[in-house]
C-alpha positions in Angstrom: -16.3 -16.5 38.7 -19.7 -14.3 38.5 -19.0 -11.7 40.3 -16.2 -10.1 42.8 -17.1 -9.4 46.4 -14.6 -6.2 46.8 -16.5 -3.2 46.6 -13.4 -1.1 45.9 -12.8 -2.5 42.4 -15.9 -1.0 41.4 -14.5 1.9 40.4 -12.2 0.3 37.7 -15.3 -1.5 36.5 -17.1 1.5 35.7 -14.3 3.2 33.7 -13.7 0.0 31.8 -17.1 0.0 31.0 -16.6 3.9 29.9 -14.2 2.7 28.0 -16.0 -0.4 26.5 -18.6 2.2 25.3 -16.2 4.5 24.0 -14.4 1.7 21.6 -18.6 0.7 20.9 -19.1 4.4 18.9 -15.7 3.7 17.3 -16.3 0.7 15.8 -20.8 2.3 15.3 -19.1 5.1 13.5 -16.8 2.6 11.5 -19.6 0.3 10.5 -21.7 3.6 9.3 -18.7 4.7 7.8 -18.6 1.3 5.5 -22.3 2.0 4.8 -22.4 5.8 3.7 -19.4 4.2 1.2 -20.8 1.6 0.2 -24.7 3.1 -0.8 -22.9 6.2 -2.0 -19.7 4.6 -3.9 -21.0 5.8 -7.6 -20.9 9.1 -6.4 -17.9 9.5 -4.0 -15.8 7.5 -7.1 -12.1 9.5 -7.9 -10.5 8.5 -11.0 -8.0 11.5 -11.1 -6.2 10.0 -8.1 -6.0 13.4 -6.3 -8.9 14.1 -4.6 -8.1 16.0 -1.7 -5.5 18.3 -3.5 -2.5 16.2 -2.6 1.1 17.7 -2.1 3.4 14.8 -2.9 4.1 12.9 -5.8 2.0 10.0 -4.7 -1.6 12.1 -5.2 0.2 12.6 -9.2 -0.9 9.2 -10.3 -4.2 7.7 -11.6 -6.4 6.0 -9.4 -6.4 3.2 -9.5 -2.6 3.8 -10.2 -1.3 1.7 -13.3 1.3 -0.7 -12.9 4.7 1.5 -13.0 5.0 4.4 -11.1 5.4 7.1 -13.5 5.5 7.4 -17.2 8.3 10.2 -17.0 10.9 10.7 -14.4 9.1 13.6 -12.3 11.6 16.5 -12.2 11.2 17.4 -8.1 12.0 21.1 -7.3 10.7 21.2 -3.6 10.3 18.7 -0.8 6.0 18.9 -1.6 7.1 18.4 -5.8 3.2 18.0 -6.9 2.4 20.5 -5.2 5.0 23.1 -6.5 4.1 21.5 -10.4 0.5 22.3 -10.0 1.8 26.0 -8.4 4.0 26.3 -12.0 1.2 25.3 -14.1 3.5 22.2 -15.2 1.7 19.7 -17.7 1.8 16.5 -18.4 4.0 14.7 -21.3 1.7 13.4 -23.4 4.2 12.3 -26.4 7.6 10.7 -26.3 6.3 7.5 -24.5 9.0 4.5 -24.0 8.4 1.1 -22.5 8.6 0.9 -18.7 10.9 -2.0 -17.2 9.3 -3.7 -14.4 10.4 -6.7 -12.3 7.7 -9.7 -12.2 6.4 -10.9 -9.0 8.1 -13.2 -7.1 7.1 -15.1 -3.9 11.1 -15.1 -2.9 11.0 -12.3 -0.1 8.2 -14.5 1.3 9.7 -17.7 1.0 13.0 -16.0 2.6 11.5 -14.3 5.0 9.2 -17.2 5.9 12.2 -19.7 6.4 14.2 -16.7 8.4 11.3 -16.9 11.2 11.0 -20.6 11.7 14.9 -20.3 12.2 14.5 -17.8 14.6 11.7 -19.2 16.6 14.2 -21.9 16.0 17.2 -20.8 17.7 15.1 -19.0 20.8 13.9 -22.1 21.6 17.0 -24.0 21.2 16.0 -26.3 18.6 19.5 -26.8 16.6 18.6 -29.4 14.1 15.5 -27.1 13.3 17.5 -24.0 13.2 20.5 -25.0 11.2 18.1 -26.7 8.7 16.2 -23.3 8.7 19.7 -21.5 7.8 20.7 -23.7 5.3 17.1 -23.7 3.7 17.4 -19.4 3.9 20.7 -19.3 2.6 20.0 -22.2 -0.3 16.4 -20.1 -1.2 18.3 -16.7 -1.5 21.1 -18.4 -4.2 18.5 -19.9 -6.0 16.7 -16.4 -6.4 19.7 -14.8 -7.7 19.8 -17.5 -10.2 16.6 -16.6 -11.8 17.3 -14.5 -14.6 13.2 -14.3 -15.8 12.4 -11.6 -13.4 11.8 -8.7 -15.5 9.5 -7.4 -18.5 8.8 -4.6 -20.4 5.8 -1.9 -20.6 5.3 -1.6 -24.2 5.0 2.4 -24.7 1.7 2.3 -26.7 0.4 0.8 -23.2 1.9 3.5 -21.4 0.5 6.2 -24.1 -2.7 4.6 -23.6 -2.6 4.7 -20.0 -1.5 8.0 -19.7 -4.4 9.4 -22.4 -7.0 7.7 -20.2 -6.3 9.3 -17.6 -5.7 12.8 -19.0 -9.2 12.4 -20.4 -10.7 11.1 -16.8 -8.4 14.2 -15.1 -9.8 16.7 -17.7 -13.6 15.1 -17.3 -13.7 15.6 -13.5 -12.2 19.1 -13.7 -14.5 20.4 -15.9 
């Protein structure tokens, strides 16, 4: 089909195309976006991790941020809590450093969740051998998860110290 021979449907043609063109500048303005970034990267780099003068506790770590979330419990006043500790001229712990327990990666949730969508597609479609294998394999990969007790490690706290007085040096570099 090369053309249609209804002259009232040109109408809709026109704004599509409107619209085609419209999406075009989006995805232009994108593409010189990702240029501008990339030729001017060295220069538009933030290692402080707050470069727009965040208000949430999110814009309070490094960036890149390091592996826990925070090496102190933040003390949160207000519902914008880095923005009321840069307001009360709060500092930064820089002694007193303990290791940071963190739980190693796992591809369980994927394998679970995985194994829940074939059952589902599964049962929609009526597939019972498929499905009840699916529930038995969910079921069996979720037990078998709570039987692995190697899921966690530890932060040493010299890391964390080091961390932490990196990027107080980087945070005091860019601010001055």
């Amino acid at each position: 089909m090369n053309h249609f021979d209804d002259p009232s449907l040109q109408i809709w043609f026109q704004i599509a195309a409107v619209g085609a063109g419209i999406v075009a500048l989006g995805i232009g303005a994108f593409g010189v976006q990702l240029l501008v970034s990339y030729l001017k990267r060295d220069q538009l780099r933030d290692e402080t991790g707050d470069i727009w003068g965040g208000r949430t506790l999110e814009w309070s770590t490094a960036s890149p941020p390091p592996d826990y979330n925070f090496a102190f419990t933040p003390i949160v006043h207000d519902n914008d809590a880095w923005h009321d500790m840069k307001q009360r001229g709060a500092k930064q712990p820089m002694v007193g450093f303990k290791a940071i327990h963190m739980p190693k990666n796992t591809a369980s949730g994927f394998v679970i969740a995985m194994l829940a969508t074939g059952t589902g597609f599964a049962l929609i479609w009526h597939m019972w051998l498929f499905a009840g294998l699916g529930f038995v394999a969910t079921i069996a990969a979720s037990i078998a998860h709570t039987f692995n007790y190697d899921r966690d490690f530890y932060i040493p706290a010299d890391e964390v110290a080091r961390s932490e007085h990196a990027r107080a040096g980087k945070s005091l570099a860019s601010a001055a």
